[in-house]
MOPAC internal coordinates of N, CA, C and O (Angstrom, degrees):
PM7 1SCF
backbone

  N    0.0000 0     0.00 0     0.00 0    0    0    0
  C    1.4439 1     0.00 0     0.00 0    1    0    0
  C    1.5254 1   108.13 1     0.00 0    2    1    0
  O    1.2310 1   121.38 1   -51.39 1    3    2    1
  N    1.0962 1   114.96 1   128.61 1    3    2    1
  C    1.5987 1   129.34 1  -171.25 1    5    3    2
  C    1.4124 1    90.17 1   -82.23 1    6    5    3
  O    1.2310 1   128.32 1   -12.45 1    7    6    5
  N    1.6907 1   101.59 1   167.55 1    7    6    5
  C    1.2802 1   103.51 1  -178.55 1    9    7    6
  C    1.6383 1   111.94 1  -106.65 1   10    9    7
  O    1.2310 1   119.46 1  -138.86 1   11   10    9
  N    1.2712 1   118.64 1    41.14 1   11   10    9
  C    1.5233 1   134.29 1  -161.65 1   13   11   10
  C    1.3319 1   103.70 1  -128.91 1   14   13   11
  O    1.2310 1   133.36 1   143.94 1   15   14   13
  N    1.9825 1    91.78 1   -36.06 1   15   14   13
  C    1.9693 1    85.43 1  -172.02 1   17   15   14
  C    1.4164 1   107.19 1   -86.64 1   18   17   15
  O    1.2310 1   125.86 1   -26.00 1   19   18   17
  N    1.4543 1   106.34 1   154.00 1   19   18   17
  C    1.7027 1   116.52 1   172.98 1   21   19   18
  C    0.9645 1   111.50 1   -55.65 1   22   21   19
  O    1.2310 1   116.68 1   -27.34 1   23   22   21
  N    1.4862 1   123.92 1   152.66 1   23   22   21
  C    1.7990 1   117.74 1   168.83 1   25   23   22
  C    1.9638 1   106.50 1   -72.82 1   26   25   23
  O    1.2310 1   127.22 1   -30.68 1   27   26   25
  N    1.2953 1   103.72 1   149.32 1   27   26   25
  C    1.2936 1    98.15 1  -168.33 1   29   27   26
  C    1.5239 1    95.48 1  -146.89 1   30   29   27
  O    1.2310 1   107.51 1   -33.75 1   31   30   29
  N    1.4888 1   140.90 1   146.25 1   31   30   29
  C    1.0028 1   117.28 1   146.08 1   33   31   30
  C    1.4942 1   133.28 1   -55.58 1   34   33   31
  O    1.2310 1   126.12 1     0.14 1   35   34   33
  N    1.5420 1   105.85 1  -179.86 1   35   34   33
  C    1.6496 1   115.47 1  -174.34 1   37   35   34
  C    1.1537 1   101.82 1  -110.08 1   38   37   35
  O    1.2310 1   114.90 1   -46.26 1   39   38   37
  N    1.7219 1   127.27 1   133.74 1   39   38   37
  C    1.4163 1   150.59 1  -157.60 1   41   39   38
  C    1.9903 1    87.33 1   -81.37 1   42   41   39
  O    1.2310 1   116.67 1  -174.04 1   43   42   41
  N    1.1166 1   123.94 1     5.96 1   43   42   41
  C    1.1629 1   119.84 1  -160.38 1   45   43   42
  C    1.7099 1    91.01 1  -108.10 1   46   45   43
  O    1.2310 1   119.45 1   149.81 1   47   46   45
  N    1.2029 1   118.66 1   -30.19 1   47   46   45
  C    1.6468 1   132.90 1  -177.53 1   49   47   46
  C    1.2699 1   102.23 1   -62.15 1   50   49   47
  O    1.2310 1   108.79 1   -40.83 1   51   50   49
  N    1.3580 1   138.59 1   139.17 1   51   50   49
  C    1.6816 1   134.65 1   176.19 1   53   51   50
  C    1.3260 1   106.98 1   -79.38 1   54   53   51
  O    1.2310 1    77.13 1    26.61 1   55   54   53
  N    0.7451 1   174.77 1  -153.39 1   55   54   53
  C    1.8281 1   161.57 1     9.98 1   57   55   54
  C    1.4875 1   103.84 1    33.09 1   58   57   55
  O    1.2310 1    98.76 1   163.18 1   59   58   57
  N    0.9787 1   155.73 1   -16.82 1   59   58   57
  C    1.5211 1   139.44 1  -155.98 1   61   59   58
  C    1.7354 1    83.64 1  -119.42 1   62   61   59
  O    1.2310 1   119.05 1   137.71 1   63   62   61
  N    1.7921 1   119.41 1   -42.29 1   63   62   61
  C    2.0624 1    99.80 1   161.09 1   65   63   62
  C    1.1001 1    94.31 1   -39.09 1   66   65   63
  O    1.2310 1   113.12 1    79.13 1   67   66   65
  N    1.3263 1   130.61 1  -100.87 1   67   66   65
  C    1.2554 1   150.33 1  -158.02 1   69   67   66
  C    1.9827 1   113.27 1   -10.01 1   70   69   67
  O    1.2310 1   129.24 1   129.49 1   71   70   69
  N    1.5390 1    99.80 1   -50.51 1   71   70   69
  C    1.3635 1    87.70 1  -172.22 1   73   71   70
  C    1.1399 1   100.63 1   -85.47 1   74   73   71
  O    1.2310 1   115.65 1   166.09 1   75   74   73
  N    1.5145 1   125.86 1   -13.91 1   75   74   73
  C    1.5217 1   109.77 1  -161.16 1   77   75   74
  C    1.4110 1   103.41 1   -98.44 1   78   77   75
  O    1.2310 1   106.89 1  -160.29 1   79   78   77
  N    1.3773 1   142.01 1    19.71 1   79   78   77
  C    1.0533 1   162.53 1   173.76 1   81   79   78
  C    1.4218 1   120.28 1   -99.92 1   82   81   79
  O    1.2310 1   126.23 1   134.81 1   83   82   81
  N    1.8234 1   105.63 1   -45.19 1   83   82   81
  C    1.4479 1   113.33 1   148.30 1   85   83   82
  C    1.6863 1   116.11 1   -73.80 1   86   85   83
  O    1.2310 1   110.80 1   147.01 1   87   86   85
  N    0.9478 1   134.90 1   -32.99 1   87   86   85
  C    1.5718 1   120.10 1   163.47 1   89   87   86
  C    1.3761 1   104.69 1   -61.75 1   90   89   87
  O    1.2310 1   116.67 1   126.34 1   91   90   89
  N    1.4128 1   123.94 1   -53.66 1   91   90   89
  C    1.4256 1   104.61 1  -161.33 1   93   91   90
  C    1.9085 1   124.03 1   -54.03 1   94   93   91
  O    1.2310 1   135.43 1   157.23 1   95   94   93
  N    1.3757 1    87.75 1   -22.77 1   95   94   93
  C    1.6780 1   114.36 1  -179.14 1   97   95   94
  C    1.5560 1   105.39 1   -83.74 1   98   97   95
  O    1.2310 1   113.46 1   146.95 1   99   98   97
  N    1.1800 1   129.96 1   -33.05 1   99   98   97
  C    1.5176 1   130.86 1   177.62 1  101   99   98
  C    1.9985 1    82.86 1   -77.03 1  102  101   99
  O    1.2310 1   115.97 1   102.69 1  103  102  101
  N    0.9009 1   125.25 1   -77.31 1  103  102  101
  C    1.6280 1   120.14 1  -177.94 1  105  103  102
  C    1.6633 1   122.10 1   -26.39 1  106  105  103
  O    1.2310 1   126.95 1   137.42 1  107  106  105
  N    1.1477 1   104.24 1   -42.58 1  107  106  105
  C    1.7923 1   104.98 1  -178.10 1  109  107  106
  C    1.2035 1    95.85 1   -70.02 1  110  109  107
  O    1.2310 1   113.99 1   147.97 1  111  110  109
  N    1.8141 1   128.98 1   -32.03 1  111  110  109
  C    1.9166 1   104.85 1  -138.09 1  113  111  110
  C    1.3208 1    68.64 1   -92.34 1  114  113  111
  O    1.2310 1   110.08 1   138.68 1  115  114  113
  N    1.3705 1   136.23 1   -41.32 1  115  114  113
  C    1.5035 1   116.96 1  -163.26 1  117  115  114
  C    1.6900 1   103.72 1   -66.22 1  118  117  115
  O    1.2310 1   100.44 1   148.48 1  119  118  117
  N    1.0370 1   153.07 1   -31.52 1  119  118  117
  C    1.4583 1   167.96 1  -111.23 1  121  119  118
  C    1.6335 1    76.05 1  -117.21 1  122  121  119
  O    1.2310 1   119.15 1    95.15 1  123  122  121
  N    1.3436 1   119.23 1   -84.85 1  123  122  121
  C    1.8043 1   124.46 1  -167.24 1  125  123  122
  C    1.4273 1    82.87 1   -80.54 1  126  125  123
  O    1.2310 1    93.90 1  -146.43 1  127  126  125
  N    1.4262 1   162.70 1    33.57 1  127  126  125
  C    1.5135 1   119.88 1   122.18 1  129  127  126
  C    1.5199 1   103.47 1   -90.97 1  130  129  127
  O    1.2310 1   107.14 1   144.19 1  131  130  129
  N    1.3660 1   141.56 1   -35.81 1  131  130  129
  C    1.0962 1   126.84 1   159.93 1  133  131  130
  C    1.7307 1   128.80 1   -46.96 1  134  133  131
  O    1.2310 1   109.46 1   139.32 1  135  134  133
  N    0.9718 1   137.36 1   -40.68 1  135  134  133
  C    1.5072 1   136.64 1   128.26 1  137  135  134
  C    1.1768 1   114.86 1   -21.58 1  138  137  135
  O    1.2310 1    97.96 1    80.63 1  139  138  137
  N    1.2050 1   156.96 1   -99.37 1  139  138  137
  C    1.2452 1   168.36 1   167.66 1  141  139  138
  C    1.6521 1    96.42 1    -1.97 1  142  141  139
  O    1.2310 1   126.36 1   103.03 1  143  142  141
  N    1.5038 1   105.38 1   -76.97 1  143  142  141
  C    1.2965 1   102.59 1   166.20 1  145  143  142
  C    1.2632 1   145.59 1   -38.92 1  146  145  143
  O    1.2310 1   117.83 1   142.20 1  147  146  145
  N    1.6473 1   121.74 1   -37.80 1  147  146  145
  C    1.2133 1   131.30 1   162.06 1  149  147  146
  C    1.1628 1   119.35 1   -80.68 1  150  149  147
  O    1.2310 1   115.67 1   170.02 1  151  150  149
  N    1.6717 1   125.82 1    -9.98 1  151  150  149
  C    1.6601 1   132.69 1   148.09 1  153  151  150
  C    1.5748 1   111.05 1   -51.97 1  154  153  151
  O    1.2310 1   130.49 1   118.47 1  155  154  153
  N    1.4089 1    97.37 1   -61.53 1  155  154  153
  C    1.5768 1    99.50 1   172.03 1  157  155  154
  C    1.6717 1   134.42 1   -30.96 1  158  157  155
  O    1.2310 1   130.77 1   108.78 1  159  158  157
  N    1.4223 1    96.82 1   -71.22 1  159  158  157
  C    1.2251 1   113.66 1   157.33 1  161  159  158
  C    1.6448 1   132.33 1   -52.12 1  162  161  159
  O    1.2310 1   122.64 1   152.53 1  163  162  161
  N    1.3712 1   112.55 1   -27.47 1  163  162  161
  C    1.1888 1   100.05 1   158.15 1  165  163  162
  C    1.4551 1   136.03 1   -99.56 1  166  165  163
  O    1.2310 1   127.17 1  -171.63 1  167  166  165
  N    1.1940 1   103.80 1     8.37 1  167  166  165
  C    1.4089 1   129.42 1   163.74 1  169  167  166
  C    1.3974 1   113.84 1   -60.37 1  170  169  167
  O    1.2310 1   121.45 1   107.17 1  171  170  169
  N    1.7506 1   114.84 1   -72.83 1  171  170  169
  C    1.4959 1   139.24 1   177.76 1  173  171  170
  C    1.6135 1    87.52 1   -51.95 1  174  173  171
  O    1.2310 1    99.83 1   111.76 1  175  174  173
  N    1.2632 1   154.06 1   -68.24 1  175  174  173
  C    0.8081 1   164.39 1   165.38 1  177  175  174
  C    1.5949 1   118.24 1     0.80 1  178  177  175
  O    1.2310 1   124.20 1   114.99 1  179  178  177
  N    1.6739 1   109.54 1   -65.01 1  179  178  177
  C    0.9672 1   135.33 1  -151.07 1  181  179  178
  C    1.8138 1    88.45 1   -89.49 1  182  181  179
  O    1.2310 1   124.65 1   110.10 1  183  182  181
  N    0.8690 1   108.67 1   -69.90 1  183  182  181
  C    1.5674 1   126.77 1   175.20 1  185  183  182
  C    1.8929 1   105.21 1   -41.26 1  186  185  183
  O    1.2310 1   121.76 1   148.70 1  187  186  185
  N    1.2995 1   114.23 1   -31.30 1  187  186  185
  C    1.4074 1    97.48 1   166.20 1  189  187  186
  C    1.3623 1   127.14 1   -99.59 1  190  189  187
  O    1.2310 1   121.20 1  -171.66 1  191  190  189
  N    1.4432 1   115.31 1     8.34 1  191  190  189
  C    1.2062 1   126.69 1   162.77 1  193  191  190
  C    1.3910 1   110.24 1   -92.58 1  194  193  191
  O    1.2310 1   111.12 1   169.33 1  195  194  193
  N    1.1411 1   134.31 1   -10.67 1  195  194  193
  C    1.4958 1   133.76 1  -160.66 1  197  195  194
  C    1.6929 1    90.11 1   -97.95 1  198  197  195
  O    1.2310 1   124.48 1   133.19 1  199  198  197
  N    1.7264 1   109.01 1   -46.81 1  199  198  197
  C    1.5900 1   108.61 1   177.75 1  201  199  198
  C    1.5251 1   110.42 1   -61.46 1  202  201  199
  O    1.2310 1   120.21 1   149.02 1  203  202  201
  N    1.3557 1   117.20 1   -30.98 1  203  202  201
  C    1.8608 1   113.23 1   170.71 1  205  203  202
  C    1.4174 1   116.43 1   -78.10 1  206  205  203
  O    1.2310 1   120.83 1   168.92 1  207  206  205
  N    1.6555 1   116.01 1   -11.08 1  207  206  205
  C    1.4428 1    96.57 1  -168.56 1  209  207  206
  C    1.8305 1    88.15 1  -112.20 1  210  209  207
  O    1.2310 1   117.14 1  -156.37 1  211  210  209
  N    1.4038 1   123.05 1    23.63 1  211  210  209
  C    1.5765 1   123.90 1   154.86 1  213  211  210
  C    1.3721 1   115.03 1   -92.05 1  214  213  211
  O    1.2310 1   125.23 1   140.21 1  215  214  213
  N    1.2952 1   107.56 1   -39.79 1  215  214  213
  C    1.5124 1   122.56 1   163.88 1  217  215  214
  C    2.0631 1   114.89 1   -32.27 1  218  217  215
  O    1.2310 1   141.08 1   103.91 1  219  218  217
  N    1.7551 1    76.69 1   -76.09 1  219  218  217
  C    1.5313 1   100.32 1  -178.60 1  221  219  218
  C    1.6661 1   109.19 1   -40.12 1  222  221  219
  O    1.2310 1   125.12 1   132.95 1  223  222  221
  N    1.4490 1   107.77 1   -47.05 1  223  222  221
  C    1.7861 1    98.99 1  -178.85 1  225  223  222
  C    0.9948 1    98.93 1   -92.39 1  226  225  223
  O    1.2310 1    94.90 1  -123.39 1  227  226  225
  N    1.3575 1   161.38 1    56.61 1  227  226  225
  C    0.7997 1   147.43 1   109.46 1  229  227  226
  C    1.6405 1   129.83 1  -100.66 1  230  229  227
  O    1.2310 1   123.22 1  -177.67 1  231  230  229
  N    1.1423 1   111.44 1     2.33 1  231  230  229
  C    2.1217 1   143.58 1   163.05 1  233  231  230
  C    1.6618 1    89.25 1   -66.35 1  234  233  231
  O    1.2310 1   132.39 1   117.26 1  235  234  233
  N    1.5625 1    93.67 1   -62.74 1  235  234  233
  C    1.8474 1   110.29 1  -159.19 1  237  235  234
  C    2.0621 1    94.04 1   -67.40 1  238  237  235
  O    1.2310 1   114.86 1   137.99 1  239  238  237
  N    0.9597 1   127.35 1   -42.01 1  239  238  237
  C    1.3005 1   113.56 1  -155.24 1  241  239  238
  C    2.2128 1    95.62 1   -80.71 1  242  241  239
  O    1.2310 1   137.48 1   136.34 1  243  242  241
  N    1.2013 1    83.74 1   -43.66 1  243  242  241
  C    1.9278 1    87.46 1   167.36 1  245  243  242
  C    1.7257 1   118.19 1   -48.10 1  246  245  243
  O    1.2310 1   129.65 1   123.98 1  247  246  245
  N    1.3620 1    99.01 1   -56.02 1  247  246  245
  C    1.4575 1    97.59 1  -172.65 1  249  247  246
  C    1.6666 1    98.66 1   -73.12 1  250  249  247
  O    1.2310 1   106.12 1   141.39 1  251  250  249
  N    1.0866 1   143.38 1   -38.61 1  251  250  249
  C    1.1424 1   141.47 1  -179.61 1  253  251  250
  C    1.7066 1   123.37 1   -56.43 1  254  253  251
  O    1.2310 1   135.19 1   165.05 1  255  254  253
  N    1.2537 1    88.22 1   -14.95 1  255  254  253
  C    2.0268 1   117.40 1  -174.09 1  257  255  254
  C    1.6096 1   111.00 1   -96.53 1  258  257  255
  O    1.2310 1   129.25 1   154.54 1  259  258  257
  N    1.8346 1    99.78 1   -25.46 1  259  258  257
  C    1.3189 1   111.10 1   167.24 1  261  259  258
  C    1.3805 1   110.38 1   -90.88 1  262  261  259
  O    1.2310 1   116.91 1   119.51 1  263  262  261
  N    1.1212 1   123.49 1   -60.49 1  263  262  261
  C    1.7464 1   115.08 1  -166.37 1  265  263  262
  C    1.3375 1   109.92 1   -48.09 1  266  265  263
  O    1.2310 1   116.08 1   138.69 1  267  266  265
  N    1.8862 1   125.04 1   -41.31 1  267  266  265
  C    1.3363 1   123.00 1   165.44 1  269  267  266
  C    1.4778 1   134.85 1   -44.67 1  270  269  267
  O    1.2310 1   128.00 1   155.66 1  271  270  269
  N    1.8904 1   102.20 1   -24.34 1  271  270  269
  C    1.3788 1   118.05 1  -176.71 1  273  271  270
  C    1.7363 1    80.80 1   -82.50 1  274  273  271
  O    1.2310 1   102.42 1   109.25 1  275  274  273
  N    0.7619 1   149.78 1   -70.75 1  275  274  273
  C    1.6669 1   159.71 1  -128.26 1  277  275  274
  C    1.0117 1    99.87 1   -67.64 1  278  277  275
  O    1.2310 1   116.48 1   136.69 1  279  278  277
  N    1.8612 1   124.29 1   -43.31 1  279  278  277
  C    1.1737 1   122.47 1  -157.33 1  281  279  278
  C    1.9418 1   105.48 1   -90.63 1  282  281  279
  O    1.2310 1   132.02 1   153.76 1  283  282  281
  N    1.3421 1    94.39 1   -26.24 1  283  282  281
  C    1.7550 1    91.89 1  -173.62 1  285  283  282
  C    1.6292 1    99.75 1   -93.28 1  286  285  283
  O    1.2310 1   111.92 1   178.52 1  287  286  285
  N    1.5666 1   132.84 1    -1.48 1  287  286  285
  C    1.3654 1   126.14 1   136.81 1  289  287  286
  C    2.0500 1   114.90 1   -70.74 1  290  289  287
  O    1.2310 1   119.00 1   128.54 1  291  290  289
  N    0.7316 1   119.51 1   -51.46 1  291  290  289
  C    1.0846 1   100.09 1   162.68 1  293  291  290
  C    1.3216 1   131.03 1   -69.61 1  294  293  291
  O    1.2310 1   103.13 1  -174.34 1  295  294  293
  N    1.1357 1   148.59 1     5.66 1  295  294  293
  C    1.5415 1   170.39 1   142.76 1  297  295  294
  C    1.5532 1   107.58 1   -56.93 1  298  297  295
  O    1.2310 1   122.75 1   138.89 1  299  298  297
  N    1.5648 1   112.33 1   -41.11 1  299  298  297
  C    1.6311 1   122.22 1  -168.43 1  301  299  298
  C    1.5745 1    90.26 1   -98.07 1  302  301  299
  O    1.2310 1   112.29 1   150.17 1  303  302  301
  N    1.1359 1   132.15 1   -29.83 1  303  302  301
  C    1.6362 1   117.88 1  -164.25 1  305  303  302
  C    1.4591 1    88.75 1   -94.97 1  306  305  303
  O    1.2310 1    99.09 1   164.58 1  307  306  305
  N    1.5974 1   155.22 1   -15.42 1  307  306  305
  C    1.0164 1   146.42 1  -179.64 1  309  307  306
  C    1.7947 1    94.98 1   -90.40 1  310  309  307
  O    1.2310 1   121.53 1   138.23 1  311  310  309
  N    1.0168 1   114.68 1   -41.77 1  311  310  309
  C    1.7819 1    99.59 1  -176.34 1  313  311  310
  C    1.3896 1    95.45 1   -77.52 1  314  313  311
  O    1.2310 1   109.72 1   160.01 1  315  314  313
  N    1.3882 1   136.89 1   -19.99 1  315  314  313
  C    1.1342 1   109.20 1   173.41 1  317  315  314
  C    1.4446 1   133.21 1   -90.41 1  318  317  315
  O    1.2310 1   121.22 1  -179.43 1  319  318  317
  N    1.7144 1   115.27 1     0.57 1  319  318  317
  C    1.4656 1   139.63 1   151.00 1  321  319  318
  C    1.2919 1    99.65 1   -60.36 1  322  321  319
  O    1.2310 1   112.34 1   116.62 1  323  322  321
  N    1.5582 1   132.06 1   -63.38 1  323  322  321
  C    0.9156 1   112.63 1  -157.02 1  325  323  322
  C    1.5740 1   124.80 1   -78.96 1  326  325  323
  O    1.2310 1   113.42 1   169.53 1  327  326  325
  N    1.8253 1   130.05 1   -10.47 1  327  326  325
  C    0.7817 1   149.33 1   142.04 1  329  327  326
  C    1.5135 1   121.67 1   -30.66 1  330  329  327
  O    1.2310 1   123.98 1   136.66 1  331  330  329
  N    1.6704 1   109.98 1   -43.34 1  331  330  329
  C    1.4928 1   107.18 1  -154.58 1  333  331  330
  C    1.4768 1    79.45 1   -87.27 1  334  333  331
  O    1.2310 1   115.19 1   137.81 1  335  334  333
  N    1.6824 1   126.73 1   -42.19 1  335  334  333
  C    1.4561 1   109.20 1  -177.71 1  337  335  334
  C    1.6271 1   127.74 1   -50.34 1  338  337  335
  O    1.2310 1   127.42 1   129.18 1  339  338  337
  N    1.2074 1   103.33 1   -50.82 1  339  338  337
  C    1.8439 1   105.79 1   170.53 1  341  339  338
  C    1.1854 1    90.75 1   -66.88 1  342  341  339
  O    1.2310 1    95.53 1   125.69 1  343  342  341
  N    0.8439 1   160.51 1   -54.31 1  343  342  341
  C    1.9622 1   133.93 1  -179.52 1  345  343  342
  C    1.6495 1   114.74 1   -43.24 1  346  345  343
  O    1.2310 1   130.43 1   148.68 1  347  346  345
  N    1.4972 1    97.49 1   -31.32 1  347  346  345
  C    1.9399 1    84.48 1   177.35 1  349  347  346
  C    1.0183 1   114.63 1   -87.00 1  350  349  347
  O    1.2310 1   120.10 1   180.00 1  351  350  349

C-alpha cells in the first residue's frame, strides 16, 4: 500500500464480517448500558433500604424502651398486690 492511496477495504473481506462486527458492537454498548443501568438501580435501591432499615431501629429501639417501662410497672403493681395481701 502506497502512501498516496486511501485506506480502503479488501474486496476479499465479506460484507456479512463487516455487519456482524457492527452488530456485535451495537450489542456490547447496549449490553454495558443496560448494566450500568441495573448498577444504578441497585444503588437507589440499596440506599432506600438502608433509609428504612434506620427507621426500623429506631421503631425497635422505642418499643424496646417501652416494654422495659411496662415490665417494671408491672413489677411495681405486683409488689404492690402483694404488699396489700400481707397487710390483710
Amino acid at each position: 500500500m502506497s502512501k498516496s492511496e486511501p485506506w480502503h477495504f479488501s474486496k476479499s473481506v465479506p460484507l456479512t464480517f463487516i455487519l456482524a462486527i457492527i452488530a456485535q458492537t451495537i450489542a456490547l454498548v447496549w449490553y454495558v448500558s443496560s448494566l450500568d443501568n441495573a448498577i444504578q438501580n441497585n444503588t437507589r435501591d440499596l440506599m432506600r433500604q438502608e433509609v428504612r432499615l434506620e427507621a426500623l431501629k429506631s421503631i425497635v429501639q422505642t418499643q424496646a424502651l417501652t416494654l422495659v417501662r411496662m415490665d417494671e410497672n408491672i413489677k411495681a403493681i405486683r409488689n404492690m398486690m402483694e404488699k396489700d395481701r400481707q397487710d390483710k
